[in-house]
HTML snippet that shows the backbone in 3Dmol.js (N, CA, C, O; Angstrom):
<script src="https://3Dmol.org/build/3Dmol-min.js"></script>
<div id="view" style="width:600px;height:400px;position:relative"></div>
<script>
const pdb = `
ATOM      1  N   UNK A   1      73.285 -85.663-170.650  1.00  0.00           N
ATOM      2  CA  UNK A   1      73.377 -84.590-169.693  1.00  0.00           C
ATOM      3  C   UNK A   1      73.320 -83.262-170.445  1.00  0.00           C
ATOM      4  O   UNK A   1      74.132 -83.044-171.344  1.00  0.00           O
ATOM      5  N   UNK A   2      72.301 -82.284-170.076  1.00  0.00           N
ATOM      6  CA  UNK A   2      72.559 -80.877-170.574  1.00  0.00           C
ATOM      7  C   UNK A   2      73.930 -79.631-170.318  1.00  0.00           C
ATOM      8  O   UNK A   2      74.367 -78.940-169.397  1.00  0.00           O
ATOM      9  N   UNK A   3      74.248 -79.921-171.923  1.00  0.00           N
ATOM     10  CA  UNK A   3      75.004 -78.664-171.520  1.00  0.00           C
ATOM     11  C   UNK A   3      75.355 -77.425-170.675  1.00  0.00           C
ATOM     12  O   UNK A   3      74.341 -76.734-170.775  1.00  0.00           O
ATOM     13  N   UNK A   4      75.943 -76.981-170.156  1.00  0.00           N
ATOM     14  CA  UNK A   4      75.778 -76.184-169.276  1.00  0.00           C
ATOM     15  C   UNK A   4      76.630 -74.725-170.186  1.00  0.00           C
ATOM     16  O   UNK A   4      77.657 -74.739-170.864  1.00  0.00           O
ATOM     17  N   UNK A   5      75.729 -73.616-169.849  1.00  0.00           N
ATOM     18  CA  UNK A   5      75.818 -72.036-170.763  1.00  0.00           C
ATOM     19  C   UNK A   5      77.321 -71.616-170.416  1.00  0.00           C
ATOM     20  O   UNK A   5      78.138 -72.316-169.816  1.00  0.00           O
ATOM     21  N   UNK A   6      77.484 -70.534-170.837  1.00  0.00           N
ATOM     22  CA  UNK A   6      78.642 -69.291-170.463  1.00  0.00           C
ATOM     23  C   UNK A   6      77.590 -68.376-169.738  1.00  0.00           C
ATOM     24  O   UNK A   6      76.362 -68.296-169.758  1.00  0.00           O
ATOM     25  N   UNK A   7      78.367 -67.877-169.243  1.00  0.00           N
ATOM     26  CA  UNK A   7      77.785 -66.742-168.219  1.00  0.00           C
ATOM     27  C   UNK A   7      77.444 -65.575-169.275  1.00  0.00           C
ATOM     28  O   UNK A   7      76.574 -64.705-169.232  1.00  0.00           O
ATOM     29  N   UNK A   8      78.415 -65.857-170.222  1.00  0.00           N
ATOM     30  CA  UNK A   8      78.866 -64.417-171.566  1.00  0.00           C
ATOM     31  C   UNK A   8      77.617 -64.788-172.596  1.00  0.00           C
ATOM     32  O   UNK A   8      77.083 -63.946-173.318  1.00  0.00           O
ATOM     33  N   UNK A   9      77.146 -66.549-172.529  1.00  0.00           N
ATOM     34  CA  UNK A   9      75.982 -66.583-173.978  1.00  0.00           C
ATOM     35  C   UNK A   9      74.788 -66.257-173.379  1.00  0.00           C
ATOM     36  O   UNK A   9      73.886 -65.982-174.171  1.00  0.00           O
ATOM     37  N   UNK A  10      74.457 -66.196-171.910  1.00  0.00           N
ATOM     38  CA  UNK A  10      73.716 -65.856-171.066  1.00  0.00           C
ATOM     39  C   UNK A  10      72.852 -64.700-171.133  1.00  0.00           C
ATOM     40  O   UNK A  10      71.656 -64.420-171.220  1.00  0.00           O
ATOM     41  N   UNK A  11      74.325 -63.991-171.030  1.00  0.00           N
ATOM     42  CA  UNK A  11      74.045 -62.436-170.900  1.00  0.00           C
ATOM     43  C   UNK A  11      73.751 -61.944-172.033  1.00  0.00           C
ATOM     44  O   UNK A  11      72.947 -61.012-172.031  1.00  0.00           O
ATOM     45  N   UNK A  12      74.308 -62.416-173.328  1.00  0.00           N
ATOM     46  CA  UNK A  12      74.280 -62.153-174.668  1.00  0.00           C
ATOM     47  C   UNK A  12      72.727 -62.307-175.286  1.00  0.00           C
ATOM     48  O   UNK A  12      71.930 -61.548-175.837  1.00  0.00           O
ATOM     49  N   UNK A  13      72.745 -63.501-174.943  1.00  0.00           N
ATOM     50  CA  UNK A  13      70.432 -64.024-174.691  1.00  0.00           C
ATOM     51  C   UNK A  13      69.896 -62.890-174.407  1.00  0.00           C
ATOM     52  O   UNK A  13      69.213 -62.275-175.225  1.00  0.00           O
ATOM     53  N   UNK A  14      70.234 -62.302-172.735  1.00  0.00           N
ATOM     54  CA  UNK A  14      69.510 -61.479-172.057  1.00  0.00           C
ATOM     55  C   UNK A  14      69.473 -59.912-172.948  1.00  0.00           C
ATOM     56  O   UNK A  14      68.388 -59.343-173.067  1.00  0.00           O
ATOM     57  N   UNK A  15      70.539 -59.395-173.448  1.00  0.00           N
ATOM     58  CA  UNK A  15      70.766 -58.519-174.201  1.00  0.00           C
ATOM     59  C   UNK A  15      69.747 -58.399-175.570  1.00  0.00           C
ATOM     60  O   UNK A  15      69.235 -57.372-176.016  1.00  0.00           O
ATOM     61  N   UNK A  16      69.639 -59.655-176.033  1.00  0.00           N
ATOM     62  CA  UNK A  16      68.693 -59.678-177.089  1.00  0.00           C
ATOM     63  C   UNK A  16      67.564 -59.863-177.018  1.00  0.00           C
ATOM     64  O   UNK A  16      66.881 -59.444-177.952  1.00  0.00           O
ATOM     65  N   UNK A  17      66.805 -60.661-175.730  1.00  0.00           N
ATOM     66  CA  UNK A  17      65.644 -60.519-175.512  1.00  0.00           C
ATOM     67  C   UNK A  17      64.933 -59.185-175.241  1.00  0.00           C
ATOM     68  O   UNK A  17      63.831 -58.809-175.641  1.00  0.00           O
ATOM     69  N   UNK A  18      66.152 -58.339-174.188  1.00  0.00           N
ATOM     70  CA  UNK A  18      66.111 -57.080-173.757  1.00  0.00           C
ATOM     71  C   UNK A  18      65.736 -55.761-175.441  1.00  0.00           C
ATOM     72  O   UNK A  18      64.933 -54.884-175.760  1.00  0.00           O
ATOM     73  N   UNK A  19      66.407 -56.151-175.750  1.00  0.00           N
ATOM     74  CA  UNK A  19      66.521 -55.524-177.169  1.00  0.00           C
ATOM     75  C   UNK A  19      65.239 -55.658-177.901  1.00  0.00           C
ATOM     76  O   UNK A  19      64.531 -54.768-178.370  1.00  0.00           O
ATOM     77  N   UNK A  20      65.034 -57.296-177.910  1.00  0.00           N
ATOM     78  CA  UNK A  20      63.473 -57.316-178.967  1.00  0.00           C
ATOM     79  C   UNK A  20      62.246 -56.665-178.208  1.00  0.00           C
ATOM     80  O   UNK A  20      61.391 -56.079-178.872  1.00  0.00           O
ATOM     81  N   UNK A  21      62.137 -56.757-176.793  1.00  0.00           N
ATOM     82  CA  UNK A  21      61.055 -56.517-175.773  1.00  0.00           C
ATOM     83  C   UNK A  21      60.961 -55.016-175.863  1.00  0.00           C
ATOM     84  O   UNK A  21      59.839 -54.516-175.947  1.00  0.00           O
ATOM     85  N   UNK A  22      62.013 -54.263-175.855  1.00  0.00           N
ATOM     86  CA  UNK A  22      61.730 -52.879-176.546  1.00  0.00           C
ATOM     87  C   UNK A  22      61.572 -52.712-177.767  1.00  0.00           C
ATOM     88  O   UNK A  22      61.015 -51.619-177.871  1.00  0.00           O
ATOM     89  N   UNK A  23      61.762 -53.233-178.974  1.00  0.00           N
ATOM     90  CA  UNK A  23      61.568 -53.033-180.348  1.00  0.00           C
ATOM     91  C   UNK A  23      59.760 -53.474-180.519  1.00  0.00           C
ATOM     92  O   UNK A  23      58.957 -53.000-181.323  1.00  0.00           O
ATOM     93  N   UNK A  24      59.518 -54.572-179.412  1.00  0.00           N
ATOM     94  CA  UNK A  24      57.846 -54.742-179.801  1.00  0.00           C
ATOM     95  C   UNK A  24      57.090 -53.682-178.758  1.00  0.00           C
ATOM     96  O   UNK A  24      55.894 -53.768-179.035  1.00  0.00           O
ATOM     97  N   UNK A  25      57.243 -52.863-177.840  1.00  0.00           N
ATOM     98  CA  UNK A  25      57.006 -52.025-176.949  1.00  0.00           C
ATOM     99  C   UNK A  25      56.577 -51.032-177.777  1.00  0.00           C
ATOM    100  O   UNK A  25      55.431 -50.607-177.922  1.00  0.00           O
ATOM    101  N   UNK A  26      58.017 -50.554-178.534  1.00  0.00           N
ATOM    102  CA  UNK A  26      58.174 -48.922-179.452  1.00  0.00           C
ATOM    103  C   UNK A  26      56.377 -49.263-180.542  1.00  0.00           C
ATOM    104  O   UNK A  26      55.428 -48.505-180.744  1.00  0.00           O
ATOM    105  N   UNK A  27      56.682 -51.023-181.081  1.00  0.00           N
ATOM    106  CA  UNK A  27      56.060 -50.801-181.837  1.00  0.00           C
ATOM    107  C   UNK A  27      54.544 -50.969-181.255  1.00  0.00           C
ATOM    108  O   UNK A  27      53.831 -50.142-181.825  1.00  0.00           O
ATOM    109  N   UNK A  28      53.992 -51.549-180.560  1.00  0.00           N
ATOM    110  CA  UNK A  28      52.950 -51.411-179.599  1.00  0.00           C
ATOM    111  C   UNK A  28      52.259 -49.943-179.445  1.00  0.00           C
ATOM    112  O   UNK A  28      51.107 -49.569-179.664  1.00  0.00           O
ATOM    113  N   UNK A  29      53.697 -49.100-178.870  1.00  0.00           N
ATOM    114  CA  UNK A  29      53.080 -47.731-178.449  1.00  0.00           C
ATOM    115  C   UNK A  29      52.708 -47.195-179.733  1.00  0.00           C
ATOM    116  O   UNK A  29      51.802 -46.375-179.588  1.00  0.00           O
ATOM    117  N   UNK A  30      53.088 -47.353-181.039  1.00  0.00           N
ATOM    118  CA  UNK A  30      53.112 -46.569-182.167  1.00  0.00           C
ATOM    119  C   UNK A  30      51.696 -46.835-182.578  1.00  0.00           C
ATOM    120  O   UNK A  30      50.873 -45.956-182.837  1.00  0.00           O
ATOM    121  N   UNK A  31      51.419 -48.546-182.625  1.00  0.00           N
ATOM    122  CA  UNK A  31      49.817 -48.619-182.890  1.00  0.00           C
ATOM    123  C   UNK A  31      48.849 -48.416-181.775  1.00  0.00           C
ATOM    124  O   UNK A  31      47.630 -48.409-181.944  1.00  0.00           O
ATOM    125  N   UNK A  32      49.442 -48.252-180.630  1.00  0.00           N
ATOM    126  CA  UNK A  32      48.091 -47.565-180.028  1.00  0.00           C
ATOM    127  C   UNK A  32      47.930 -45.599-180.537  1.00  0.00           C
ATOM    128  O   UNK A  32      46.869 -45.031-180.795  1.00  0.00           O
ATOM    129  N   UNK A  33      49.220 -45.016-180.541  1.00  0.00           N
ATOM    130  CA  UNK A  33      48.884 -44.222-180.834  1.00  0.00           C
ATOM    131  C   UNK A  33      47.876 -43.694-182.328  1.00  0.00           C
ATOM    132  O   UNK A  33      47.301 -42.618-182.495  1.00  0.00           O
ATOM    133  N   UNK A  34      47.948 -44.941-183.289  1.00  0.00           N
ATOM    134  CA  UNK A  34      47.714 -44.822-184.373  1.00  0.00           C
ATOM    135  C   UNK A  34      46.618 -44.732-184.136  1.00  0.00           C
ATOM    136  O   UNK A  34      46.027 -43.698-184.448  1.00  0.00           O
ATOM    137  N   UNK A  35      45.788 -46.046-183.339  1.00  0.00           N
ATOM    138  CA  UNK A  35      44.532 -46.602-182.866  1.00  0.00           C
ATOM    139  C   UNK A  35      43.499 -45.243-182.727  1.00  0.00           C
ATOM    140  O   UNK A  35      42.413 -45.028-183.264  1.00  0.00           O
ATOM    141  N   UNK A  36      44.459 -44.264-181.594  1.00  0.00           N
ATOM    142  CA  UNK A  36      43.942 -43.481-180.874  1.00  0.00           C
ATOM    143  C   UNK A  36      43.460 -42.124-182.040  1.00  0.00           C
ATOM    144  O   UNK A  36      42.573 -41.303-181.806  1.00  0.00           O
ATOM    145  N   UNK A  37      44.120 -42.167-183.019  1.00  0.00           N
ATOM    146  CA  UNK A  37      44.296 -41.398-183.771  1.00  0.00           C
ATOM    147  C   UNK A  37      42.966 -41.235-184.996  1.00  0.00           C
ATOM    148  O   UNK A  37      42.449 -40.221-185.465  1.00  0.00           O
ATOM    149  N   UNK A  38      42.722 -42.585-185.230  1.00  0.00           N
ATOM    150  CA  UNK A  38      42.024 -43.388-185.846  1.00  0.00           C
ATOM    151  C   UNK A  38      40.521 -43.386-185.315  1.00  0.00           C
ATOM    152  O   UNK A  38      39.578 -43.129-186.063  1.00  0.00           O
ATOM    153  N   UNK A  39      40.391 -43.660-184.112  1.00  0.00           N
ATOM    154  CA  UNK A  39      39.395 -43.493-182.964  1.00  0.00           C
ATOM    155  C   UNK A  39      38.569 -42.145-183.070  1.00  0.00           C
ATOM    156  O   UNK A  39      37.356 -41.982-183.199  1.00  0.00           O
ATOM    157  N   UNK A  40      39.889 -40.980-182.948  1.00  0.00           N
ATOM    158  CA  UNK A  40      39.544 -39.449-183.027  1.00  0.00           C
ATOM    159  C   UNK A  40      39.137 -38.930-184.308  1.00  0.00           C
ATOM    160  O   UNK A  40      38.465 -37.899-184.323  1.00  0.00           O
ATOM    161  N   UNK A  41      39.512 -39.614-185.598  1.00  0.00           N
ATOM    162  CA  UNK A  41      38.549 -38.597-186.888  1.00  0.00           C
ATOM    163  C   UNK A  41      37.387 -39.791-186.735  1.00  0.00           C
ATOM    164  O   UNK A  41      36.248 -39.334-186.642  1.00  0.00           O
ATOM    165  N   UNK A  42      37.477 -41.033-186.701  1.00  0.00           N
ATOM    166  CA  UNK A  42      35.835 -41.398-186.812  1.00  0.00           C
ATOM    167  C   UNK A  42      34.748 -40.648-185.890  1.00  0.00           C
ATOM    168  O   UNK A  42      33.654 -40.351-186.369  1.00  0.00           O
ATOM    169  N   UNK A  43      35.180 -40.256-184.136  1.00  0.00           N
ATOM    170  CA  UNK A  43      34.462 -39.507-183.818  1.00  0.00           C
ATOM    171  C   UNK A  43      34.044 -38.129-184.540  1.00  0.00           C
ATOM    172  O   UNK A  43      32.819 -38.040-184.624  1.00  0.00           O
ATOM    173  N   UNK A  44      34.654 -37.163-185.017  1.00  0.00           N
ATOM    174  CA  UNK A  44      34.803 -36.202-185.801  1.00  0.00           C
ATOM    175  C   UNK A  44      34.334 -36.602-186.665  1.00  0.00           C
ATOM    176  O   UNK A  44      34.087 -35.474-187.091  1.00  0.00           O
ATOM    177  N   UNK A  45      33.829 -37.392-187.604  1.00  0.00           N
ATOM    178  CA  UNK A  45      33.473 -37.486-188.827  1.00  0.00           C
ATOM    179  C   UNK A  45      32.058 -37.780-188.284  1.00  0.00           C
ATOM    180  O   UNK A  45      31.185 -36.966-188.584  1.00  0.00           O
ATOM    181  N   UNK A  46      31.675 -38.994-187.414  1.00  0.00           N
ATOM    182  CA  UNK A  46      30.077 -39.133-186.990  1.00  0.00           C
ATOM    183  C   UNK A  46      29.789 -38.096-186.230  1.00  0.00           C
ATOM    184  O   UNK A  46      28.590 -38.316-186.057  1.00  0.00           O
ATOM    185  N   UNK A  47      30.095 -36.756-185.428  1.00  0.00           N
ATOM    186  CA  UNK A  47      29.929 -35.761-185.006  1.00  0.00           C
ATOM    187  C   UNK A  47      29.113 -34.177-186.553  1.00  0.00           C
ATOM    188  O   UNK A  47      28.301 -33.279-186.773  1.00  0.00           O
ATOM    189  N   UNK A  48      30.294 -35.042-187.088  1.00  0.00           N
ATOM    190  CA  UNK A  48      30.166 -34.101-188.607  1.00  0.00           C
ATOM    191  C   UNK A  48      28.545 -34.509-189.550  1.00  0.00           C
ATOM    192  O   UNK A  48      27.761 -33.778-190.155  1.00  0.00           O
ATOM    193  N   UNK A  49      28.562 -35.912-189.314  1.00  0.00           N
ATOM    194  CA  UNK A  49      27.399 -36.152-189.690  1.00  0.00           C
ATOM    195  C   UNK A  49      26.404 -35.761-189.103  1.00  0.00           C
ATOM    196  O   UNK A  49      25.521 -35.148-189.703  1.00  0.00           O
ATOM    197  N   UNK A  50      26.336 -36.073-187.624  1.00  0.00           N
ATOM    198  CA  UNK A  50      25.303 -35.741-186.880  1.00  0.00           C
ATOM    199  C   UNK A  50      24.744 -34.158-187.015  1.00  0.00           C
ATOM    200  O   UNK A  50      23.571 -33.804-186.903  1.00  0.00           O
ATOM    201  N   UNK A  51      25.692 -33.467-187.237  1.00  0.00           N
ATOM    202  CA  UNK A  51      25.554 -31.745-187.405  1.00  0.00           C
ATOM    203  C   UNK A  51      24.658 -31.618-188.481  1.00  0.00           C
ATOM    204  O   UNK A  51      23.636 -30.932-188.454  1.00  0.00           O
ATOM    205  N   UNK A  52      25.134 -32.419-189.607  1.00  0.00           N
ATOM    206  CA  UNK A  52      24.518 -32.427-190.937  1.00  0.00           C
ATOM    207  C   UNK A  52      23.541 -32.322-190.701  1.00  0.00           C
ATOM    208  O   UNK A  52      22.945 -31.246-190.652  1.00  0.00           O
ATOM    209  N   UNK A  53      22.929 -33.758-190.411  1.00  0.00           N
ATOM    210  CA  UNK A  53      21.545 -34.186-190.036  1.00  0.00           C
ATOM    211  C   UNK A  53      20.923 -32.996-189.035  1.00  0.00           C
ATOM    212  O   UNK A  53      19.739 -32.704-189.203  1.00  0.00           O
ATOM    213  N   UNK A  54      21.261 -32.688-188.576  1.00  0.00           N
ATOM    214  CA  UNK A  54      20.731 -31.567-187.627  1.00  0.00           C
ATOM    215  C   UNK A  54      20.056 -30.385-188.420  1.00  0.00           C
ATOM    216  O   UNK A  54      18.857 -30.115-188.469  1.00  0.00           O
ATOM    217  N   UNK A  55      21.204 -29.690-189.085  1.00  0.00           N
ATOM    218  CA  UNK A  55      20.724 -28.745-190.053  1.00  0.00           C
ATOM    219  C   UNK A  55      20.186 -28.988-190.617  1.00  0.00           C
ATOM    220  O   UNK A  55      19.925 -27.898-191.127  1.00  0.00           O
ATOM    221  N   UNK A  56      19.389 -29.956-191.332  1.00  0.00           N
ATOM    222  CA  UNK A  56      19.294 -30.056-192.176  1.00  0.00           C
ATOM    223  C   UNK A  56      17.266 -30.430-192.235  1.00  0.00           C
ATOM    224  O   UNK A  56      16.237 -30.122-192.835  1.00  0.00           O
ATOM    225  N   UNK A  57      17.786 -31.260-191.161  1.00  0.00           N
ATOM    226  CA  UNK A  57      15.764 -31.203-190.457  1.00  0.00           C
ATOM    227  C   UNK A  57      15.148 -30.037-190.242  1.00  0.00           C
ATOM    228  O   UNK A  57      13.968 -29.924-190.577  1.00  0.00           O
ATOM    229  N   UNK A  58      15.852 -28.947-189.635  1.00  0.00           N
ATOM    230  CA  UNK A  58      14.850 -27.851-189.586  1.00  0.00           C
ATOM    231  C   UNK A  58      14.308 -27.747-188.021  1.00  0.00           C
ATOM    232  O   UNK A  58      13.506 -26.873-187.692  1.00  0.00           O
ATOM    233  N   UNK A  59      14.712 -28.510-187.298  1.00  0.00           N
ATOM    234  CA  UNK A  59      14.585 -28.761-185.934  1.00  0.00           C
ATOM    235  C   UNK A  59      15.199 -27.838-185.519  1.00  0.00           C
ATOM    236  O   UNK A  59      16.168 -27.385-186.128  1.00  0.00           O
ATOM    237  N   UNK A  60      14.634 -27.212-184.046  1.00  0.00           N
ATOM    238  CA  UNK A  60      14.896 -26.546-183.227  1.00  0.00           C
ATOM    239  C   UNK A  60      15.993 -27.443-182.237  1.00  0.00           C
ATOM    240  O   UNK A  60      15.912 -28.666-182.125  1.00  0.00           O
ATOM    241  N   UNK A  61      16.846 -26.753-181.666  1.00  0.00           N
ATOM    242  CA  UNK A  61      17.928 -27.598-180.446  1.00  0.00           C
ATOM    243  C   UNK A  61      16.848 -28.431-179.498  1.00  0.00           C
ATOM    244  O   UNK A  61      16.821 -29.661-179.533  1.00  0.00           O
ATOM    245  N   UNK A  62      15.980 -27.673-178.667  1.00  0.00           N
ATOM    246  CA  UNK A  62      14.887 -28.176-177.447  1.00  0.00           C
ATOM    247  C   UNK A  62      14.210 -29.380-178.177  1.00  0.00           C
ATOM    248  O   UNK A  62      14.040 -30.324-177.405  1.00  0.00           O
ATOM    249  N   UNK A  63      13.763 -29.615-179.492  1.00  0.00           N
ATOM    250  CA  UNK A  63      13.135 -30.407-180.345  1.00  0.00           C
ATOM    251  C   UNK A  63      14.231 -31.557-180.471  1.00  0.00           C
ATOM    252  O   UNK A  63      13.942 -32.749-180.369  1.00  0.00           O
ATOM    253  N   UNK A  64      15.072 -31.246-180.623  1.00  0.00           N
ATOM    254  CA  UNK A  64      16.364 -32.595-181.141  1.00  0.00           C
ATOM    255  C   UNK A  64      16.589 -33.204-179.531  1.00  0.00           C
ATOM    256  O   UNK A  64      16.807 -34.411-179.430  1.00  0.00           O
ATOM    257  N   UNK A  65      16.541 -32.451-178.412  1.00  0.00           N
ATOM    258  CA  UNK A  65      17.011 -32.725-176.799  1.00  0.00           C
ATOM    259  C   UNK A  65      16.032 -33.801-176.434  1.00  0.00           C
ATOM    260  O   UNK A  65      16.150 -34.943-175.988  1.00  0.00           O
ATOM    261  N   UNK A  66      14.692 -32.789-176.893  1.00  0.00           N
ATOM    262  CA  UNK A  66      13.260 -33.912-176.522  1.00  0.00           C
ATOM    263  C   UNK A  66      13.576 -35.501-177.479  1.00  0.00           C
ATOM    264  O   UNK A  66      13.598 -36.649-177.034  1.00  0.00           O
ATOM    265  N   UNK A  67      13.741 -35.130-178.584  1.00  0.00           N
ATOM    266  CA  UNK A  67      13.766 -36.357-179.294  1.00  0.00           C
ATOM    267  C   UNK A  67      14.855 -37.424-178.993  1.00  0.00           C
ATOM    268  O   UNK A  67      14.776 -38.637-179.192  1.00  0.00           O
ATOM    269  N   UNK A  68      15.811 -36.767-178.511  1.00  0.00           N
ATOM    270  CA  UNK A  68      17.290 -37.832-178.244  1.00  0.00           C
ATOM    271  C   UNK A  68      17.223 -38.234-176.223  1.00  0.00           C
ATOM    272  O   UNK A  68      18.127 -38.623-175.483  1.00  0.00           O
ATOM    273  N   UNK A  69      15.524 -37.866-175.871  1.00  0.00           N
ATOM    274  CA  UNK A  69      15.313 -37.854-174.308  1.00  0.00           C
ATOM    275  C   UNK A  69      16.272 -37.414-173.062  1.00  0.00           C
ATOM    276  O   UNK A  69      16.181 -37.839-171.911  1.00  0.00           O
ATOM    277  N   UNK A  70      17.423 -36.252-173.671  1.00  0.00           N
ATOM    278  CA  UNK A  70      18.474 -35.793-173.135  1.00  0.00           C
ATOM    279  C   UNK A  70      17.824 -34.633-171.847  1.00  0.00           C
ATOM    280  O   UNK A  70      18.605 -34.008-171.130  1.00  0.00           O
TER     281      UNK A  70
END
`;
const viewer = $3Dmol.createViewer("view");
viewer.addModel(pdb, "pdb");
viewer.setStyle({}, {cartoon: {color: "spectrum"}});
viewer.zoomTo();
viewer.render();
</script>
């Protein structure tokens, strides 16, 4: 026959599940923010390139619009 709990080891469970479910939350939000962070200089950096490349052809803006069919 299964043991039967305390109401007190119960709650004590619930307390610690409660506890870890926010400790993996905090850490969740931290790597998305990282993610997001991470996300934002690679854009910035292939933006940075793209500029490069821009200047660097000798192309007119209307010339790069035509070419990228924008």
């Amino acid at each position: 026959m299964a043991r039967v709990r305390s109401i007190s080891s119960i709650e004590t469970e619930i307390e610690k599940v409660e506890a870890d479910l926010t400790k993996a939350q905090q850490k969740c939000d931290a790597l998305s923010a990282k993610l997001l962070k991470l996300q934002k200089q690679k854009h910035e950096y292939e933006a940075k390139q793209i500029l490069d490349a821009f200047h660097k052809s000798g192309k007119s803006l209307q010339e790069l619009m035509i070419f990228l069919d924008v």
